[in-house]
C-alpha positions in Angstrom: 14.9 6.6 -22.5 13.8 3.0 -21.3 9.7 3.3 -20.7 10.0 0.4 -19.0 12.6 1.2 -16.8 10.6 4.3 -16.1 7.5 3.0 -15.4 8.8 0.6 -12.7 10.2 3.2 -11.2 6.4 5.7 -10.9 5.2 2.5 -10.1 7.3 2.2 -7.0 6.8 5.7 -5.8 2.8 4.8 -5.9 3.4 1.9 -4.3 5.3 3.5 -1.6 3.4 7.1 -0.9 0.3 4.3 -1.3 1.6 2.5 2.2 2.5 5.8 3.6 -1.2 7.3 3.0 -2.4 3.5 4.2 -4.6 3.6 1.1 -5.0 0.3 -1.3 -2.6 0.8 -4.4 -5.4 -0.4 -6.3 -7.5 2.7 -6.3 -5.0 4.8 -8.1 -4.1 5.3 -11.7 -1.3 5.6 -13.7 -2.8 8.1 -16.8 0.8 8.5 -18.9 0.7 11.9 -20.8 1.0 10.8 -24.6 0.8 14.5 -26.3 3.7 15.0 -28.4 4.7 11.4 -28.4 5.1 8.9 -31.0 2.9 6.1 -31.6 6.3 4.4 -31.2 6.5 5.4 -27.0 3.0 4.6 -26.7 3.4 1.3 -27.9 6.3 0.9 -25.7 4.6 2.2 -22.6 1.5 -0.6 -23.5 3.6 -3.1 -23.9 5.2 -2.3 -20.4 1.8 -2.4 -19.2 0.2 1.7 -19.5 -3.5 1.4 -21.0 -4.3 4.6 -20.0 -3.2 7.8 -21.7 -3.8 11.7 -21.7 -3.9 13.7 -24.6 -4.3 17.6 -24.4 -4.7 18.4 -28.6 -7.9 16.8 -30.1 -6.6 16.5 -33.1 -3.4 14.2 -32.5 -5.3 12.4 -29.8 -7.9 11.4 -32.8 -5.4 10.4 -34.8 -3.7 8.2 -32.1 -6.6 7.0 -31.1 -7.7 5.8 -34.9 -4.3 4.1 -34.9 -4.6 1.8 -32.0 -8.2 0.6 -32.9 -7.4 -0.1 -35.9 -4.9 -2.2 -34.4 -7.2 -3.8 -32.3 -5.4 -2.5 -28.9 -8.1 -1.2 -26.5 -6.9 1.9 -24.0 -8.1 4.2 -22.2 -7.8 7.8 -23.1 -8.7 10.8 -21.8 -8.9 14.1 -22.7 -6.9 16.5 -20.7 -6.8 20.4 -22.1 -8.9 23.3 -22.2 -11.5 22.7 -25.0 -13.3 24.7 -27.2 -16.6 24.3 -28.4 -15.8 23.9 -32.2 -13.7 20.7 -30.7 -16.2 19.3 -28.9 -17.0 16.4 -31.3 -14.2 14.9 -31.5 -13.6 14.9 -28.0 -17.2 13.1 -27.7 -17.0 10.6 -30.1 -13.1 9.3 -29.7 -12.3 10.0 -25.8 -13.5 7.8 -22.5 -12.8 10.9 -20.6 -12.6 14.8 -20.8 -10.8 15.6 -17.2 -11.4 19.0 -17.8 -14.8 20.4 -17.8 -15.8 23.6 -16.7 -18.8 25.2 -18.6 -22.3 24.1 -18.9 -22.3 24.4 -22.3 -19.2 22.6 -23.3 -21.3 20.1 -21.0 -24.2 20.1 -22.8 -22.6 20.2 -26.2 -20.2 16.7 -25.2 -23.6 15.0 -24.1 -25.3 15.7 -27.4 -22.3 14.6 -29.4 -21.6 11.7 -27.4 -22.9 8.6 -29.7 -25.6 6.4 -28.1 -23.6 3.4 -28.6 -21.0 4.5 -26.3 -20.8 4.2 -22.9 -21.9 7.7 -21.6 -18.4 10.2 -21.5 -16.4 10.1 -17.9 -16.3 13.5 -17.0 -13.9 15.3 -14.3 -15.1 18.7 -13.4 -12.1 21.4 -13.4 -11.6 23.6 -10.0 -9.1 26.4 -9.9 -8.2 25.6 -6.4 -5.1 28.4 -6.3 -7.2 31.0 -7.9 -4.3 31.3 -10.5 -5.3 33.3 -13.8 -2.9 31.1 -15.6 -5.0 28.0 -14.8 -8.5 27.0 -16.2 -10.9 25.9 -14.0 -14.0 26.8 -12.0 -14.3 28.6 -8.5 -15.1 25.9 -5.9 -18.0 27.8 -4.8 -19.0 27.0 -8.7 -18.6 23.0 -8.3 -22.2 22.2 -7.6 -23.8 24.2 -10.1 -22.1 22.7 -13.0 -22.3 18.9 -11.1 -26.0 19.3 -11.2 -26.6 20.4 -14.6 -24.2 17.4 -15.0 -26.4 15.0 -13.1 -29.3 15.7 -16.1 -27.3 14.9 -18.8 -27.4 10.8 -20.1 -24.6 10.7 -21.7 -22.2 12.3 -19.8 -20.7 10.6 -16.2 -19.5 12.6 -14.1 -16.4 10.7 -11.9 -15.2 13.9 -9.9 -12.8 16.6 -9.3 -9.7 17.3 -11.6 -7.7 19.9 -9.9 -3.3 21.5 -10.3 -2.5 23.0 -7.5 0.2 25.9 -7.4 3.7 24.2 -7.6 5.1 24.2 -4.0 7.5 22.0 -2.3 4.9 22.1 1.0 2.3 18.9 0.8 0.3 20.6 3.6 0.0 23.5 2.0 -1.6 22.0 -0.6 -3.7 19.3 1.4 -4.9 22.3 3.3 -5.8 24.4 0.3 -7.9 21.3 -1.3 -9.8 20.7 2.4 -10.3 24.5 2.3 -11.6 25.0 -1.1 -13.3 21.6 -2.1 -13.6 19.6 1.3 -16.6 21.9 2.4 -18.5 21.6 -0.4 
């Protein structure tokens, strides 16, 4: 497997659905999903250029994160499982962001935990935009609730939605679902 060689390549199809969607390639990001990894691929994948990186078990995202500070190479990670609140810690003292909030009290527990010297925690609320019981997530009807208790908490930062559609091969399906369920709200 040549990271490299692999990243060019997502980078081309960005580039490319970027000019079909007539939107500026520079408001996108690349997050590279490090769980399970090596610290030996994630240094590859920085060295090709990846800072940011998604990790969906606290523990080994910790432990990766220690590593590359302690190394004195700066990336940006993000949190991207379901959390529990005995986890919660962690999550606020190591990540920049927890993509996957959905609960006012896993909320409310990040923002006490997050340390003061940190930049307040990016934070993507969940939606369950398929109404799948397999997925996490909140209703949409849900979203502005939680973004409000959000709103009142100083360390937390809240960025916007985080949402995984059903797998289907129809785009308009999906774009339909997502103006359906999030647009009006």
């Amino acid at each position: 497997m040549n990271i490299q060689h692999n990243l060019n390549l997502i980078q081309q199809k960005i580039e490319t659905a970027c000019k079909e969607e007539n939107r500026n390639q520079n408001t996108v990001k690349l997050l590279a999903v490090s769980k399970t990894k090596p610290i030996s691929a994630i240094l590859s994948a920085y060295q090709a250029g990846q800072t940011a990186f998604g990790e969906n078990y606290v523990q080994e995202g910790v432990e990766k994160i220690q590593y590359f500070e302690s190394q004195g190479v700066n990336l940006e990670w993000h949190f991207i499982g379901p959390l529990q609140s005995n986890k919660t810690r962690l999550v606020a003292e190591h990540f920049d962001w927890m993509q996957t909030l959905d609960r006012a009290k896993i909320a409310d527990r990040l923002n006490e935990q997050r340390p003061t010297n940190k930049a307040p925690l990016n934070v993507l609320i969940q939606i369950n935009i398929s109404d799948e019981e397999s997925k996490s997530g909140i209703q949409p009807g849900e979203m502005l609730t939680l973004a409000k208790h959000i709103e009142n908490l100083p360390h937390l930062c809240l960025r916007g939605l985080m949402a995984i559609p059903a797998p289907t091969d129809n785009i308009a399906e999906t774009r339909s679902r997502v103006q359906k369920n999030v647009r009006p709200i």
